[in-house]
C-alpha positions as CSV (number, residue, x, y, z in Angstrom):
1,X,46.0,71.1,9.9
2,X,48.0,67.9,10.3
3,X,47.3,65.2,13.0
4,X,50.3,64.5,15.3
5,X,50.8,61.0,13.8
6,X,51.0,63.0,10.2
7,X,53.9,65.0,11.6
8,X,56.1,61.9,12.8
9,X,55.0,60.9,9.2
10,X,56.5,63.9,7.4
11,X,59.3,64.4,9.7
12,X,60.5,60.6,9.0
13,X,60.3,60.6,5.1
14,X,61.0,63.7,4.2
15,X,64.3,63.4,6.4
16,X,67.5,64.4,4.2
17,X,65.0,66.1,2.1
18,X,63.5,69.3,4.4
19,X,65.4,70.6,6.8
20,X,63.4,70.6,9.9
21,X,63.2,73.9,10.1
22,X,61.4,73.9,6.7
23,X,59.1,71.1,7.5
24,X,57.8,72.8,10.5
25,X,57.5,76.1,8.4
26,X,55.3,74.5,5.7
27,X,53.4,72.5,8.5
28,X,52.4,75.2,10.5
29,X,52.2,78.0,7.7
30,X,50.7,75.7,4.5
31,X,48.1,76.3,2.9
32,X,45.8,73.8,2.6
33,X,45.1,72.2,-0.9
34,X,43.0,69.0,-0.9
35,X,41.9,66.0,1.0
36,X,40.1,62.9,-1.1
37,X,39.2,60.2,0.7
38,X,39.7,57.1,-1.4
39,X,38.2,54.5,0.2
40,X,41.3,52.8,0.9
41,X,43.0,55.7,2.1
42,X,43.5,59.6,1.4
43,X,45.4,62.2,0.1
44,X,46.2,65.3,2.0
45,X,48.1,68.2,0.3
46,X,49.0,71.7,0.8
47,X,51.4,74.0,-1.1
48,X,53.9,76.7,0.9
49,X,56.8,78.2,-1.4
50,X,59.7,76.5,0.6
51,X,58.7,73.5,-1.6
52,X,61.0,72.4,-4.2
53,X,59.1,72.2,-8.0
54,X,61.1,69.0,-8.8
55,X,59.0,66.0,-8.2
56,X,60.3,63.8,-5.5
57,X,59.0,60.7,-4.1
58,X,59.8,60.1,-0.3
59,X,58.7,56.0,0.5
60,X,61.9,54.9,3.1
61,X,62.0,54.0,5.6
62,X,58.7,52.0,5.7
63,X,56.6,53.7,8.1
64,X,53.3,51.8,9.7
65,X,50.4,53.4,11.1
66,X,47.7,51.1,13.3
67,X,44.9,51.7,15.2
68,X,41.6,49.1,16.3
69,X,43.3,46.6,13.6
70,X,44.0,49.2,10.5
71,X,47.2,49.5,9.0
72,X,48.4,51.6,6.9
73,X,51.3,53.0,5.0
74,X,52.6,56.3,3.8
75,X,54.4,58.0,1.0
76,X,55.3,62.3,0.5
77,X,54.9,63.4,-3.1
78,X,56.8,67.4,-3.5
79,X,56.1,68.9,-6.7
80,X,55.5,72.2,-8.0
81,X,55.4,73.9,-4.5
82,X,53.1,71.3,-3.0
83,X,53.6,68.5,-0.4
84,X,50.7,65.8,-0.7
85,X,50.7,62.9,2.0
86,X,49.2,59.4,0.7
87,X,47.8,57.1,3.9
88,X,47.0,54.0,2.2
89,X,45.5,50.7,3.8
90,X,48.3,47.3,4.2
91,X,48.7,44.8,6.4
92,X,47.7,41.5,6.3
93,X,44.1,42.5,7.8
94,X,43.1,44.8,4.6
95,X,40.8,46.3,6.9
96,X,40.1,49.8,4.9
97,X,41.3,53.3,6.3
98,X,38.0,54.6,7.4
99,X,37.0,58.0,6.4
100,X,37.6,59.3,10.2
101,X,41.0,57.8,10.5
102,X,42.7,61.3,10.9
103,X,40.9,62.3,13.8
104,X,42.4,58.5,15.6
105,X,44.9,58.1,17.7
106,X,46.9,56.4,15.0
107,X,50.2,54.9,16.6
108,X,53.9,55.1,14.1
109,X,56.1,52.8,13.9
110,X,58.8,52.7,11.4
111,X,60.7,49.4,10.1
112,X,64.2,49.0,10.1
113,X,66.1,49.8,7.4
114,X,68.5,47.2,5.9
């Protein structure tokens, strides 16, 4: 369900928030809610019931994705037992997150934090 880049993704923000026991629970055994393509980027959620109902908003550290001159960036929305994971385009480039850019070999890299 989610790309390999995805999982360095969700593994690095959601750190101090799922254990990773319960991250690789809801990635291998979520259920699959949406994915919108935005033009710009996309939304991916699923819901599992090890998901919290609070909302939380998981941002840091800053982690880059690139691939053929794209970059983008990434945020984790939890609420109300789902997990939705925003790829949005940045960079100095603002070339767009194309509509295949899941199926890329995207490469991670994740800024220090101050």
């Amino acid at each position: 369900m989610f790309a390999d880049y995805e999982k360095i993704v969700l593994r690095t923000l959601t750190s101090g928030v799922l254990s990773p026991d319960q991250l690789g629970d809801i990635v291998e055994n979520g259920t699959f809610v949406s994915y919108e393509y935005t033009g710009w980027g996309y939304f991916f959620s699923v819901s599992h019931s090890n998901l919290p109902s609070d909302r939380v908003t998981c941002s840091q550290p800053i982690v880059i994705g690139s691939v053929n001159g794209i970059e983008c960036g990434f945020v984790v929305f939890i609420e109300n037992g789902e997990l939705t994971l925003e790829c949005y385009t940045s960079g100095s480039g603002d070339i767009a997150v194309t509509e295949d850019f899941r199926t890329r070999n995207v490469q991670i890299n994740v800024e220090p934090q101050n």
